[in-house]
C-alpha positions in Angstrom: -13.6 3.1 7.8 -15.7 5.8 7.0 -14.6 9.6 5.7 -16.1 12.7 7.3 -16.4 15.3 5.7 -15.7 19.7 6.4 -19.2 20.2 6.0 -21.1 17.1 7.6 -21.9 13.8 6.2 -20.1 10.6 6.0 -18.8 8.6 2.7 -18.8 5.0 3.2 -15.5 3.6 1.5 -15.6 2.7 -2.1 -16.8 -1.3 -3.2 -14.1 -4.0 -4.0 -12.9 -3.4 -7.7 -12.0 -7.4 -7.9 -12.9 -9.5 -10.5 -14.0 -11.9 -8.1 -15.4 -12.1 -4.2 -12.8 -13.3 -1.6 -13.9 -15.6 1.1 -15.2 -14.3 4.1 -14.5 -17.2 6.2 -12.1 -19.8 6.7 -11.3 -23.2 9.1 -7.8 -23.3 7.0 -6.8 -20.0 7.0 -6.6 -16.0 7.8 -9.6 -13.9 6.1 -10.5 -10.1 6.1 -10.9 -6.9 4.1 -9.3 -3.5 4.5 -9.9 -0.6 3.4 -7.0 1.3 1.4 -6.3 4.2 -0.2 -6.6 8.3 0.4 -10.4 9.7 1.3 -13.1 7.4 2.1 -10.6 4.6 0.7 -11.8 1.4 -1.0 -12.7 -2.2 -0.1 -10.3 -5.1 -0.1 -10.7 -8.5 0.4 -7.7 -10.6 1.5 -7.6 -14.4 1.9 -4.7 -14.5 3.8 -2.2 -12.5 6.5 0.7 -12.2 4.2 -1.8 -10.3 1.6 -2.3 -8.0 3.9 0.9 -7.5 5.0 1.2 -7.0 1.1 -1.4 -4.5 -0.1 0.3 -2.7 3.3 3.5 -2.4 1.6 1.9 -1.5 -1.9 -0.1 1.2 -1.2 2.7 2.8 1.2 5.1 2.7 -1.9 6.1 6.2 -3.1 5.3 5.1 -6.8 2.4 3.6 -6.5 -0.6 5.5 -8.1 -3.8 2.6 -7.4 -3.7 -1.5 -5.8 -6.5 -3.6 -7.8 -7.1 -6.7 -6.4 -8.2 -10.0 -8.0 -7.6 -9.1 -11.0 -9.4 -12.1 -13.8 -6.6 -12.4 -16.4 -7.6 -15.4 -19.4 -4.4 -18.0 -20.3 -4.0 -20.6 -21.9 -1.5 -23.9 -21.0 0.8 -26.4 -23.1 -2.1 -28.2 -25.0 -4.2 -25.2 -25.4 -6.9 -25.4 -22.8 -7.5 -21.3 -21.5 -7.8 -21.5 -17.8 -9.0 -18.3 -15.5 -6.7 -16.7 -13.5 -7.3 -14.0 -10.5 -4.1 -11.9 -9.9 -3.8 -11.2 -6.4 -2.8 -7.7 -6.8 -2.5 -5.1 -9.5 0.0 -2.2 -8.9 -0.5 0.6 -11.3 2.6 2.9 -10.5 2.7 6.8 -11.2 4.8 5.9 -14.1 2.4 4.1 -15.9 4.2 0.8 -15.9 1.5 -2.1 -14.3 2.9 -4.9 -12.3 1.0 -8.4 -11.3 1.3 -10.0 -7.8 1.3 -13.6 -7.0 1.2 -13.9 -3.4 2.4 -16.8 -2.0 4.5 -18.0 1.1 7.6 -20.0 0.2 6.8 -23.0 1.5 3.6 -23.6 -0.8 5.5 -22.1 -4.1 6.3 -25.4 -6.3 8.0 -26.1 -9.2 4.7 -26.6 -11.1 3.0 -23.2 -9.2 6.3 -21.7 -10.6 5.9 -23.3 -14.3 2.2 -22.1 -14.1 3.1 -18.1 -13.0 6.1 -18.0 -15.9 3.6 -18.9 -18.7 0.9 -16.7 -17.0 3.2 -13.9 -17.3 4.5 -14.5 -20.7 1.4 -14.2 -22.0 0.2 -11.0 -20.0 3.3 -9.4 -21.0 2.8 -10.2 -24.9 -0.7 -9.3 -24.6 0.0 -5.8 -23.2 -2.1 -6.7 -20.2 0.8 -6.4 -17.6 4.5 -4.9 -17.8 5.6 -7.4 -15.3 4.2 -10.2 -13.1 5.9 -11.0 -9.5 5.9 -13.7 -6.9 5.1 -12.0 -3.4 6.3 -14.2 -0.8 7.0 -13.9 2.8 10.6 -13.1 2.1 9.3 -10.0 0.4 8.4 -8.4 3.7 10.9 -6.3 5.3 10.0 -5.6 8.6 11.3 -2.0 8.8 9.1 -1.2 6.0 6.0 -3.1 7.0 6.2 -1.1 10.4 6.5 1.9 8.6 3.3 1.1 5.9 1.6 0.3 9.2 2.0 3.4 10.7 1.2 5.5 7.4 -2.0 3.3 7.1 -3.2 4.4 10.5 -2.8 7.9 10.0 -3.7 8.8 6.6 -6.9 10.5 7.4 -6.2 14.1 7.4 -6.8 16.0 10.2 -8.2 19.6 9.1 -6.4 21.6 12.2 -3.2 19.6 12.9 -2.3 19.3 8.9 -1.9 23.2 8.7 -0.3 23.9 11.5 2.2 21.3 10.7 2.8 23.0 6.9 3.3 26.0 8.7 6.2 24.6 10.8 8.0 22.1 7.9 7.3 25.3 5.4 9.8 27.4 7.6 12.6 24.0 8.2 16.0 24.0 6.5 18.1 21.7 7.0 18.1 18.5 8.7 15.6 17.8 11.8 14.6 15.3 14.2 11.1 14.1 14.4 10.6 15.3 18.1 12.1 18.5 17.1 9.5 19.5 14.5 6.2 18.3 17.3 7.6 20.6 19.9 7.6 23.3 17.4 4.0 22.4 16.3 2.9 22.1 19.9 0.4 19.6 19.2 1.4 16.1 20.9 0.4 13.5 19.0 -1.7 15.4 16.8 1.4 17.0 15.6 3.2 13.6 15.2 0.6 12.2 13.7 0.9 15.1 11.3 4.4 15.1 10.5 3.7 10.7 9.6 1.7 12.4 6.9 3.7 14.9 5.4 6.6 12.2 5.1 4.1 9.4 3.7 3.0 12.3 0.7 7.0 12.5 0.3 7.0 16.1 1.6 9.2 15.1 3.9 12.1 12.9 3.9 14.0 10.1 6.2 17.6 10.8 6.3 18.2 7.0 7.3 16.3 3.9 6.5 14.6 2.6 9.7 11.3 2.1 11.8 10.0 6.1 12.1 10.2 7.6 15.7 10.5 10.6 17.4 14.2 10.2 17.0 14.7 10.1 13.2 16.0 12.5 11.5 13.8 14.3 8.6 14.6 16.9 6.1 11.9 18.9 3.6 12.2 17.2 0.3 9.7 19.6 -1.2 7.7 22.8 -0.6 4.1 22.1 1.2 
């Protein structure tokens, strides 16, 4: 993806921050890269579909501040021998605390894979290098919420005549309001929708129930635009 600007020019996204280059190509298994975060977002390599599906839910987290992927973290096992390790993703949240993925499906998590990620994040934690370390499996993904990080994903570029008119319309709301409600009072379509996504991904808006956003859910302004 690439960012325009108000004034001309285009920003390519930012480079990979890993500590190591994913694979670009597989026989075995799903490959790729993304590009996450706000503006011109940043390069992200990903070796597999459920670390996509991953990084999806991360970034669309409320507390999340940055994602880091591979992240090269130094251990050491039962006879002393230190080993590299790449954490597959780094969450730094907006309250400072920094939590390691593992992402793995279920069926490939062992009792010696599990062994291996306990010592891991013994040592990260007593090292101050992570506040917690996580297995991210397959039964981590809720669907509701992947639908929803997908739909926040594919609208987060800001559009510079929608997004006002849209503040304009949620700045004047009380009360509780449906979805369709608030695009027939910005008189925009899909631009106006597409707006509205926004404003309740940057928790200016809130969902009164927990389910896949449409037209039909009900919204209410959590805080002033």
């Amino acid at each position: 993806m690439s960012y325009h600007f108000k004034k001309g020019g285009i920003r390519l996204p930012e480079e990979s921050t890993g500590d190591r280059d994913t694979q670009v190509a597989s026989t075995k298994h799903f490959t790729g890269c993304g590009v996450f975060g706000d503006g011109p977002g940043v390069r992200t390599g990903l070796e597999s579909h459920l670390e996509g599906n991953a990084v999806l839910l991360m970034v669309a987290r409320p507390d999340t501040l940055e994602v880091r992927e591979q992240v090269l973290f130094e251990w050491f096992d039962e006879f002393g021998e230190f080993h590299d390790h790449y954490i597959d993703f780094v969450v730094i949240r907006k309250d400072g605390k920094v939590i390691g993925y593992a992402v793995r499906p279920m069926e490939r998590v062992s009792q010696r894979y599990l062994l291996k990620l306990s010592r891991i994040k013994q040592q990260a934690i007593e090292r101050g290098f992570l506040d917690d370390f996580r297995l991210f499996s397959d039964d981590d993904v809720c669907p509701v919420e992947l639908f929803n990080a997908k739909l926040f994903h594919s609208v987060r570029r800001p559009d510079p005549f929608g997004d006002p008119v849209a503040q304009g319309v949620v700045r004047g709301t009380v009360g509780v309001v449906t979805i369709e409600d608030l695009v027939a009072r910005i008189g925009l379509d899909g631009m106006g929708f597409r707006a509205i996504i926004r404003l309740i991904r940057s928790g200016h808006l809130r969902m009164v129930h927990y389910e896949r956003i449409t037209y039909r859910s009900m919204v209410f302004k959590a805080k002033e635009v």
